[in-house]
C-alpha positions in Angstrom: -46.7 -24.0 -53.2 -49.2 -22.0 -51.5 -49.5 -18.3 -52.3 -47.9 -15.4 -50.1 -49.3 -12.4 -52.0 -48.5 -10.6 -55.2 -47.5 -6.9 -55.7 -47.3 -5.2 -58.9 -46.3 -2.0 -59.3 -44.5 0.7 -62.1 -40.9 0.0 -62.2 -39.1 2.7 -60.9 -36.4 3.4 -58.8 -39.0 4.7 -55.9 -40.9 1.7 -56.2 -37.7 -0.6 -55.1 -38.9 0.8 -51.2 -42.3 -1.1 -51.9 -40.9 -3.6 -53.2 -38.5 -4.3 -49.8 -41.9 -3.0 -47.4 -43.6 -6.6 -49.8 -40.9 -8.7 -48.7 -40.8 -7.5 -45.2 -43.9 -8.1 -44.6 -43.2 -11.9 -45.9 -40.8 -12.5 -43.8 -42.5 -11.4 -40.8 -45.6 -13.4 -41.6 -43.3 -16.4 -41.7 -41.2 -15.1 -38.7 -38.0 -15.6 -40.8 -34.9 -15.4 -39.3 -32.8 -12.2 -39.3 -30.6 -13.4 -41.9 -32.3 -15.4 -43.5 -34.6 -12.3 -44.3 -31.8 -9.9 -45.2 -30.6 -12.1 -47.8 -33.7 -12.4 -49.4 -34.5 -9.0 -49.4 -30.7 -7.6 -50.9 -31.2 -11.2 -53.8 -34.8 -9.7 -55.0 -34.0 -5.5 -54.4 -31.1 -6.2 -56.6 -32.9 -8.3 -59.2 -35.7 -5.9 -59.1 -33.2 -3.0 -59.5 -31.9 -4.7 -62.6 -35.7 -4.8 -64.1 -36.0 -1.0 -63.6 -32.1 -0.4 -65.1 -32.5 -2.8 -68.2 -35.8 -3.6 -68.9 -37.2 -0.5 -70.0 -35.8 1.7 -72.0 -35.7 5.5 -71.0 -39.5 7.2 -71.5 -40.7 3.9 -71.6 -43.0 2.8 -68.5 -43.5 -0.4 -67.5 -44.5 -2.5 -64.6 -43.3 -5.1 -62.1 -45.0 -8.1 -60.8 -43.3 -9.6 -57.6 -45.2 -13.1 -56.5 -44.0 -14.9 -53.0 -45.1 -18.7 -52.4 -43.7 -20.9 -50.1 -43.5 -24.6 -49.1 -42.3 -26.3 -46.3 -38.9 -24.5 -45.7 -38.8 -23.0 -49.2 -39.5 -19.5 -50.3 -39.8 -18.9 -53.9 -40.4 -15.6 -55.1 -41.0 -14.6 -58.6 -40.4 -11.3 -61.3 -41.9 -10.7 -63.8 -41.8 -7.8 -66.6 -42.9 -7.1 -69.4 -39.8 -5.4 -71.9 -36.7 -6.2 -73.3 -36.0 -9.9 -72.6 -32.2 -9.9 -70.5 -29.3 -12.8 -71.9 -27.1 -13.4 -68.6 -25.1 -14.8 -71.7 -24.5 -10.7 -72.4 -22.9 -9.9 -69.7 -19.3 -10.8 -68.9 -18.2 -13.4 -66.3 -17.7 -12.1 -62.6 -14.3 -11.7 -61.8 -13.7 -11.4 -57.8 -10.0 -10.4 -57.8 -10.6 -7.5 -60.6 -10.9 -3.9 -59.7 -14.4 -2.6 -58.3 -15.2 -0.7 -62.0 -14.7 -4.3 -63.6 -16.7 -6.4 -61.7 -19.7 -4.1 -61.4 -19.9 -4.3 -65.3 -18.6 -7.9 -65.1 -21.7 -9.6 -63.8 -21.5 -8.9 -60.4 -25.4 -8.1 -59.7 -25.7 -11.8 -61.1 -24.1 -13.2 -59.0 -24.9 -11.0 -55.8 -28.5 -12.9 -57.1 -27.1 -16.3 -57.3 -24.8 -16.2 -54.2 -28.0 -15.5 -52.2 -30.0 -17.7 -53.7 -30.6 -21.6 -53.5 -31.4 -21.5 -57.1 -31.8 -18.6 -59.6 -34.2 -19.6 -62.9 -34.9 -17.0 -66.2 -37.7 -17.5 -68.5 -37.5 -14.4 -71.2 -39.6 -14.1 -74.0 -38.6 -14.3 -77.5 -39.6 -10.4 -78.0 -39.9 -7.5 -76.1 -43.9 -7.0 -74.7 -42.9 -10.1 -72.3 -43.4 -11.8 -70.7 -39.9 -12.3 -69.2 -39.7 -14.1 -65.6 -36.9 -14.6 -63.0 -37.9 -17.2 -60.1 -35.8 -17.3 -57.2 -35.7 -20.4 -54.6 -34.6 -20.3 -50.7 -34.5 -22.5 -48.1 -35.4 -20.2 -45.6 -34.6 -20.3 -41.5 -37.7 -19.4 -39.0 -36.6 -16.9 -36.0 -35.3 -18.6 -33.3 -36.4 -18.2 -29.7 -40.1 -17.9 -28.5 -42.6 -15.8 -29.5 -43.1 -13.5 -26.5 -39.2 -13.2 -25.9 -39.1 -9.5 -24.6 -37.6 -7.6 -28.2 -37.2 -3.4 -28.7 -37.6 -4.2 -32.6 -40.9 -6.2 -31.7 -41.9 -3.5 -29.2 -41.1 -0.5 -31.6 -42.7 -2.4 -34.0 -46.2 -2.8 -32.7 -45.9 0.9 -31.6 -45.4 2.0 -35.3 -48.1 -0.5 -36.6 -50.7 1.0 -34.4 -49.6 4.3 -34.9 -50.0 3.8 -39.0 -53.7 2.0 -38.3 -54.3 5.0 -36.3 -53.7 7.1 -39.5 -55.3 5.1 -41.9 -58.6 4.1 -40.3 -61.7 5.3 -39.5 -63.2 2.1 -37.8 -62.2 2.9 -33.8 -63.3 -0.6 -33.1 -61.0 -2.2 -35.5 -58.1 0.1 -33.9 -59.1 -0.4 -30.2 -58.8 -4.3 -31.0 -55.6 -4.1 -32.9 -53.9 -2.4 -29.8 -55.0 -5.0 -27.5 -53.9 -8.1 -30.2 -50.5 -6.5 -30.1 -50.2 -5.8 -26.4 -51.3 -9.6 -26.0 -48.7 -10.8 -28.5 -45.9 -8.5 -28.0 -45.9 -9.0 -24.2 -46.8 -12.4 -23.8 -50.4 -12.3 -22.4 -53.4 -14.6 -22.2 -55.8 -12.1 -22.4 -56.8 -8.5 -22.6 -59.9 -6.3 -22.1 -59.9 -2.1 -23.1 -62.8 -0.4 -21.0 -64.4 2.6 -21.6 -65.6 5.0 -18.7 -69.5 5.4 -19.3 -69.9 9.1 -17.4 -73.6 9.1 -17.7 -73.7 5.8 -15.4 -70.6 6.4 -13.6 -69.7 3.1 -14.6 -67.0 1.1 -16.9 -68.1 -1.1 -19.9 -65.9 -3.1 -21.9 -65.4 -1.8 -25.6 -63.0 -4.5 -26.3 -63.4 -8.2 -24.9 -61.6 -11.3 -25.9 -64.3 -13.5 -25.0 -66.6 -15.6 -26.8 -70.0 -13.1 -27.0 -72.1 -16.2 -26.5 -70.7 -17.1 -23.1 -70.1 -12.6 -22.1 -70.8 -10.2 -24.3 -69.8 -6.9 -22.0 -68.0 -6.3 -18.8 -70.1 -3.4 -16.6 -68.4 -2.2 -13.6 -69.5 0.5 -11.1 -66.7 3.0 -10.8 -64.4 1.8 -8.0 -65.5 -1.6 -8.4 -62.7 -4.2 -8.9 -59.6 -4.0 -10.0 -60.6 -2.2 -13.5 -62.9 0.4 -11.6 -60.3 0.9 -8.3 -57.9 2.0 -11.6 -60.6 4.1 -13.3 -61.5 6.0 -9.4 -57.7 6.4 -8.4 -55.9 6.8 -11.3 -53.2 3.9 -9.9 -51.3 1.4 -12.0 -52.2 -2.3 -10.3 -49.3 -5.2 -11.1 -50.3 -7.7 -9.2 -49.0 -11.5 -9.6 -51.9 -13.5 -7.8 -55.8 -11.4 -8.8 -57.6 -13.9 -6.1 -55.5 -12.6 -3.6 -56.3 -9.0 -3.9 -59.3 -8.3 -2.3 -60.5 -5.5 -4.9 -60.7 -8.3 -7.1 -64.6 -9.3 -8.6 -64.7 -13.1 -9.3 -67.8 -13.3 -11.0 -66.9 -12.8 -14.7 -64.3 -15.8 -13.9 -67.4 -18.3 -12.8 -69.1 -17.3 -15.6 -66.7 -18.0 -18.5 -65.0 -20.4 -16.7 -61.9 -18.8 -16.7 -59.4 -18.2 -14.1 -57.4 -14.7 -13.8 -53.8 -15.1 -12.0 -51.6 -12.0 -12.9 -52.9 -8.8 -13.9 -51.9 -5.8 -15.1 -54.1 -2.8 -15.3 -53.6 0.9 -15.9 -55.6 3.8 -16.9 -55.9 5.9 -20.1 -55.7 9.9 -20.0 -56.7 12.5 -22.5 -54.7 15.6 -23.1 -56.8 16.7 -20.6 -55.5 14.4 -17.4 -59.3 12.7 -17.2 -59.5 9.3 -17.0 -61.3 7.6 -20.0 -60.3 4.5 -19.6 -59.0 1.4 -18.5 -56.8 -1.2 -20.3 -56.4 -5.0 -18.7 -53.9 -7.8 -19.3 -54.5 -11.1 -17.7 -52.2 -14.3 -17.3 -48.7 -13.3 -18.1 -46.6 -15.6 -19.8 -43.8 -16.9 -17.3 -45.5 -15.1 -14.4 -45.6 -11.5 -13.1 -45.4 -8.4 -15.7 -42.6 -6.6 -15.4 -41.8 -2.9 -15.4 -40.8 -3.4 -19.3 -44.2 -4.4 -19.6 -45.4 -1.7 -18.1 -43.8 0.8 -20.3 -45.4 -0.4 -23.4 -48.4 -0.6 -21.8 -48.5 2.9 -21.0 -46.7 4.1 -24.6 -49.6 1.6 -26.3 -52.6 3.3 -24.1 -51.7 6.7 -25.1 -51.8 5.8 -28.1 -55.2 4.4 -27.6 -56.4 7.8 -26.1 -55.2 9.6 -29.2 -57.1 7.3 -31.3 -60.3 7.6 -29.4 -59.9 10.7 -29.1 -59.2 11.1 -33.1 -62.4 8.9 -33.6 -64.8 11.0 -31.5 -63.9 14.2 -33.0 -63.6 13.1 -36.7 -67.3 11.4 -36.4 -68.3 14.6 -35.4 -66.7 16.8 -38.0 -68.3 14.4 -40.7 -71.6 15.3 -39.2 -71.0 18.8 -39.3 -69.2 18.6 -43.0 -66.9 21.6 -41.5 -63.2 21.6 -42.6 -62.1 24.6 -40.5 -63.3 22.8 -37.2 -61.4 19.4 -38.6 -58.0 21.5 -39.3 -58.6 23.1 -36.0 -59.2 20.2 -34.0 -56.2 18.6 -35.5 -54.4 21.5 -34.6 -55.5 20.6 -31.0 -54.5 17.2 -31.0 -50.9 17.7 -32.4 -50.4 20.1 -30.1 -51.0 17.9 -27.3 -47.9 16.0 -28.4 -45.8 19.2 -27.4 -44.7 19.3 -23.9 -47.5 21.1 -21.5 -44.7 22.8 -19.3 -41.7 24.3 -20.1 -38.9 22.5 -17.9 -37.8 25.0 -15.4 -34.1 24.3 -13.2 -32.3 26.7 -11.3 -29.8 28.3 -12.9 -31.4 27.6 -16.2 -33.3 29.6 -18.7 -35.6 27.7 -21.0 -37.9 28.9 -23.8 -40.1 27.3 -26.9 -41.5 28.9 -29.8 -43.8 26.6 -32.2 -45.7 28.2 -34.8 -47.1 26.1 -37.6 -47.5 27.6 -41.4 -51.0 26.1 -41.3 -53.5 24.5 -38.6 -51.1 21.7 -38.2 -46.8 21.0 -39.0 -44.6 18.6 -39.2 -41.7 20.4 -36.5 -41.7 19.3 -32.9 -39.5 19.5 -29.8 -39.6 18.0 -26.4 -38.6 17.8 -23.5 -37.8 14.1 -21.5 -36.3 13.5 -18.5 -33.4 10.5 -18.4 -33.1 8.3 -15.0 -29.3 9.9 -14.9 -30.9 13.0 -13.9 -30.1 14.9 -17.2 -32.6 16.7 -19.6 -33.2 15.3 -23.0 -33.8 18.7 -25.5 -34.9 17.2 -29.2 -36.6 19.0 -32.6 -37.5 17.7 -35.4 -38.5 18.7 -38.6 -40.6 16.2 -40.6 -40.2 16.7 -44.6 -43.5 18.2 -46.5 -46.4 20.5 -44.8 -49.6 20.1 -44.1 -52.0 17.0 -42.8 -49.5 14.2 -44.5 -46.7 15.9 -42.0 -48.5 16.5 -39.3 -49.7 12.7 -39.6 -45.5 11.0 -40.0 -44.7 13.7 -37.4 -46.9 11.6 -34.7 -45.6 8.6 -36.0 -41.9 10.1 -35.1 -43.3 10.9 -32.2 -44.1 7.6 -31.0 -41.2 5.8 -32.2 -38.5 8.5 -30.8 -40.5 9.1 -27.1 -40.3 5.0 -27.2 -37.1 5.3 -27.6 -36.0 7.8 -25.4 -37.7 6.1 -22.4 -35.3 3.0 -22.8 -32.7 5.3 -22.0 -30.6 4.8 -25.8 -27.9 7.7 -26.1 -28.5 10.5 -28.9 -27.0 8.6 -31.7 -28.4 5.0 -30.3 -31.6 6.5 -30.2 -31.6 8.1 -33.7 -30.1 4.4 -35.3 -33.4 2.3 -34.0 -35.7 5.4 -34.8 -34.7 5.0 -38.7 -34.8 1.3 -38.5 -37.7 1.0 -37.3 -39.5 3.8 -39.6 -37.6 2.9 -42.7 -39.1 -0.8 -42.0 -42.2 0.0 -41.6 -43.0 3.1 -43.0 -45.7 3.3 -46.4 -44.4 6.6 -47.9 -41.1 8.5 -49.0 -41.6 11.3 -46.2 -38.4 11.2 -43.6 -37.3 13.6 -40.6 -34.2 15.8 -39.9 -33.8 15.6 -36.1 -31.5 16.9 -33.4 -31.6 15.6 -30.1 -28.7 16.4 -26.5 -28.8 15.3 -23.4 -27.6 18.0 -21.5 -26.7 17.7 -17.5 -27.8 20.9 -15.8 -25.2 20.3 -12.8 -21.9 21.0 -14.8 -23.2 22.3 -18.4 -21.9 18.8 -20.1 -24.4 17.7 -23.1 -24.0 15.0 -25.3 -25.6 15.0 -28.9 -26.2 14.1 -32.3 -27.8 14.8 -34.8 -29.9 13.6 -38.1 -29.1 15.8 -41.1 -30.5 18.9 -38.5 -29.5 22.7 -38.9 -26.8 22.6 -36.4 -27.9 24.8 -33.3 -26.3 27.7 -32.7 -24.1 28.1 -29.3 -23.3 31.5 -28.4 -19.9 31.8 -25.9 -19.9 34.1 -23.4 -16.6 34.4 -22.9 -15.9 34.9 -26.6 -18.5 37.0 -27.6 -19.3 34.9 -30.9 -22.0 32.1 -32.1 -20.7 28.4 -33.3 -22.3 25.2 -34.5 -23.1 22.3 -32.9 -22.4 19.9 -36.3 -22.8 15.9 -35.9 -22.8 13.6 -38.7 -25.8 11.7 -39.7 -28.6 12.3 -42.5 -32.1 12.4 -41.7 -34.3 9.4 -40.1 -36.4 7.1 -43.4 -33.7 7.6 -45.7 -31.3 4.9 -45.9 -31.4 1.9 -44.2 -27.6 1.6 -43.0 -27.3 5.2 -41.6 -24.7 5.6 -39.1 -24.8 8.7 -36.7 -21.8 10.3 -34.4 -22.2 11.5 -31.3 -20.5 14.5 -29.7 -20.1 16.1 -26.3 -19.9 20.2 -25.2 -20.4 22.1 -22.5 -22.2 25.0 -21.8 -20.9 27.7 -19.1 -22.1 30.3 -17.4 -23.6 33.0 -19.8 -24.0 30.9 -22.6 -26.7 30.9 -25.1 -28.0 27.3 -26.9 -30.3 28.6 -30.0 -32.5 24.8 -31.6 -34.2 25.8 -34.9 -35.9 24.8 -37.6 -35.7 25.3 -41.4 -38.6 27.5 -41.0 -36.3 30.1 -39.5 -33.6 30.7 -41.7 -35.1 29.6 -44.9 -38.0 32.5 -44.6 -37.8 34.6 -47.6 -38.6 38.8 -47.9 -40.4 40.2 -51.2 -37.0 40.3 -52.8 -36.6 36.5 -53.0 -33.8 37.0 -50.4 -33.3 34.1 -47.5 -33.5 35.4 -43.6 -30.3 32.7 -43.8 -27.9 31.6 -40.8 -25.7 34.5 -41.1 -28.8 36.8 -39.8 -30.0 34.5 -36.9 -26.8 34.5 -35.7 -26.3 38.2 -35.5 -29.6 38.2 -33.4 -28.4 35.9 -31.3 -24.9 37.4 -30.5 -26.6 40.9 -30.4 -29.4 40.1 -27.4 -27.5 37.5 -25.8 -27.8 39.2 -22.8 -31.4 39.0 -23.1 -33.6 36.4 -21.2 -34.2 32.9 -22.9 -37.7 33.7 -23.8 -37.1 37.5 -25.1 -34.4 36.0 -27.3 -37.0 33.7 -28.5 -39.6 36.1 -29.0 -37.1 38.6 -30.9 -36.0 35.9 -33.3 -39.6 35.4 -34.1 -40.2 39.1 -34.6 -37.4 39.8 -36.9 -38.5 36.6 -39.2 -42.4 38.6 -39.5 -40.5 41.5 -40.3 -38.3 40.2 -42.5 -41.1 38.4 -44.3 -43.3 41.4 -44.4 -46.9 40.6 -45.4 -46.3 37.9 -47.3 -45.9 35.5 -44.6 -43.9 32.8 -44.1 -44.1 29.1 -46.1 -43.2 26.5 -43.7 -43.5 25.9 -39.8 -41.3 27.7 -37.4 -40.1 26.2 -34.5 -37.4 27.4 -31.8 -36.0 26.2 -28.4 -33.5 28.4 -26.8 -31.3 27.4 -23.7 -29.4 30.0 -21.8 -27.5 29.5 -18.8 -27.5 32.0 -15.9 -24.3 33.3 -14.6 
């Protein structure tokens, strides 16, 4: 058997999540099948589960040692603990035909364990202090298909594991190289090359090259100069299928490595700022031309590269200058680029945004995202805790639900693969409430749903009163088998649409007393008439008011929607 990795850890009911991120990371290192993975995973989460019910006693610690090996087409995966040894003997046969309350105290876990696995073997110890061990044995299934087949998991994926790097490393290098890995593996390339614009020489140079240093060790191009530099002077996205018949194209760097460039794709990378920084290349698609799917990623992946340089320059600084205020502030900065730049303006539309964090950076968000149907995606969210570790899973969210929305899911679609994907990959407990419509601005229609968000409020007209826009669903990183609905209304002439955040209502005065919902929706109905952004600025107001001097204790963020008459 050759060794997988080991993971040890306190046995507790929190710790199950690590255990399942362990075994995820098995099976994609062995590219197991779908199923063949979800069986594993429920056999060993509910072994493990057992460990942490029956092995300790309560106020007794202890810890768990899960070992993965593998051989051929076997997977064998061991537990071990260290307290009271367990007698399957003890517990009563499983019974399939008796009621549910019987046959979860009649051995059922057991044989949940054995059904899913090829063989199940215990080793307990003769007292408690251990060790007691429980192997289990699969014959495992690798994922069908090749590896470059075009996959939203795969894609969403690489996004997220970039994003985490991003988060959790200071070596830009390291980062820059990872992005281009997963761009070549995720899109099927042959190679990849992530230039940097030199603005003292007007020139390109490439900080990432997949080429052996002995034969090239950097790519310098004048601006404008080939296809890399033509990208880097125009701005233009190039997707061509043959380079050699492009004239722009600079066959040098082929006759000296001795390789030979067919299709190409090449795009530039922009700060917040709109300037050009950079270029990234991808050479030799698999199967022949990139395709506008691979274009997508590429861009989602290159911003993503622009944050991270970005992140890298500034945080080099800030250790050089040992100041925290300017490190809160720039962070500040960068989160705030994730917000939309411009409020979307339509005729016959009011539209307003409030964002105002409870320190330099938060964990709310909205935005703004236009679908190909012509309607007007509207989402907030409201990431759990405060502070640099929200502000941090808040641009992870980011990613994964922009992704998202730019494949064109609906509301509740879109919220399913967002917690998939984060509960997956995710290393922490933090999780987001979110509300996302898509609301079509030519007959008031918009479709929603929501995860575990305070319902909007929606102020008729007609009627002169506020209602809520409620949709099932609990908040994205929770639970694994989520399910979301999704609901429709419409929005007439007059109407008021009021987005929020916890922030809002939760805000507390001297007396220990909640602004609550009951207040914000008297606001709303009593300045309905108002403009959206007065209505947004008065809401605000009231909450400092309300508050008096002792400010508020989490971020506030609003979006208001008002249809003319």
């Amino acid at each position: 058997m050759i060794s997988l990795g080991e993971l040890r850890v306190e046995a507790t009911i929190p710790n199950l999540r690590t255990v399942s991120y362990f075994l995820y990371g098995i099976g994609h290192r062995l590219q197991l099948s779908e199923k063949t993975l979800f069986e594993l995973e429920l056999a060993v989460e509910e072994a493990a589960a057992n460990i942490v019910e029956h092995a300790y006693p309560p106020g007794r610690l202890g810890d768990l040692l899960v070992q993965a090996e593998a051989m051929d087409d076997i997977v064998r995966i061991t537990l071990t603990d260290w307290g009271e040894p367990f007698n399957p003997e003890s517990v009563a046969p499983f019974d399939r035909n008796a009621p549910i309350e019987a046959r979860m105290k009649g051995g059922m876990g057991l044989h949940f364990i054995s059904s899913l696995s090829d063989s199940v073997m215990r080793k307990a110890a003769p007292q408690t202090g251990g060790p007691n061990t429980l192997i289990l044995t699969k014959h495992v299934e690798p994922r069908a298909g090749g590896a470059h087949e075009p996959d939203l998991a795969r894609e969403l994926d690489a996004m997220l594991s970039v994003s985490e790097m991003a988060g959790s490393t200071l070596d830009l290098d390291a980062l820059l190289r990872r992005i281009i890995d997963e761009l070549i593996e995720t899109i099927g390339a042959e190679r990849g090359t992530l230039f940097l614009v030199d603005p003292e020489h007007d020139e390109l140079f490439s900080r990432v090259l997949l080429e052996d240093p002995g034969v090239l060790r950097e790519i310098r191009l004048k601006m404008g100069e080939g296809i890399a530099g033509h990208v880097a002077a125009t701005g233009e996205t190039i997707n061509i299928e043959n380079a050699y018949e492009d004239t722009r194209f600079v066959r040098d760097f082929d006759d000296i490595t001795g390789f030979q460039s067919q299709s190409m794709l090449t795009m530039p990378m922009r700060n917040p700022q709109q300037e050009i920084i950079g270029v990234v290349q991808l050479i030799n698609k698999e199967g022949g031309r990139f395709t506008a799917r691979d274009e997508r990623l590429l861009n989602a992946m290159a911003a993503q590269a622009v944050i991270s340089i970005e992140n890298a320059r500034l945080y080099a600084q800030e250790i050089q200058q040992r100041l925290v205020n300017q490190e809160l502030e720039t962070a500040r900065s960068i989160q705030k680029s994730f917000l939309p730049q411009n409020i979307p303006q339509h005729s016959g539309w009011e539209i307003a945004a409030s964002w105002h964090p409870m320190r330099e950076v938060a964990g709310d968000f909205y935005d703004f995202y236009p679908l190909p149907d012509g309607r007007i995606a509207v989402l907030i969210a409201d990431v759990s805790g405060k502070g640099v570790p929200a502000a941090l899973f808040m641009s992870l969210t980011v990613t994964v639900l922009r992704f998202a929305m730019s494949l064109n899911l609906a509301p509740a679609a879109l919220l399913d693969q967002a917690n998939r994907v984060i509960i997956a990959n995710q290393q922490s407990a933090m999780f987001a409430t979110v509300f996302v419509g898509y609301l079509d601005l030519a007959t008031g229609v918009m479709e929603f749903a929501s995860a575990g968000h305070n319902p909007p409020f929606l102020h008729r007209a007609g009627a002169g009163g506020c209602e809520t826009l409620e949709a099932a669903g609990v908040a994205i990183g929770l639970f694994k088998n989520a399910r979301f609905a999704c609901k429709t209304t419409t929005l007439t002439p007059g109407d008021v649409l009021v987005f929020y955040t916890d922030g809002i209502t939760d805000a507390i005065d001297p007396d220990d007393e909640e602004f609550g919902e009951e207040r914000l929706g008297e606001i709303i109905r009593a300045h309905a008439a108002y403009p959206a952004q007065k209505i947004a600025d008065l809401i605000v107001k009231e909450v400092a008011h309300f508050v008096e001097d002792q400010g508020t204790f989490d971020d506030e963020t609003l979006v208001v929607i008002k249809r003319q008459r």
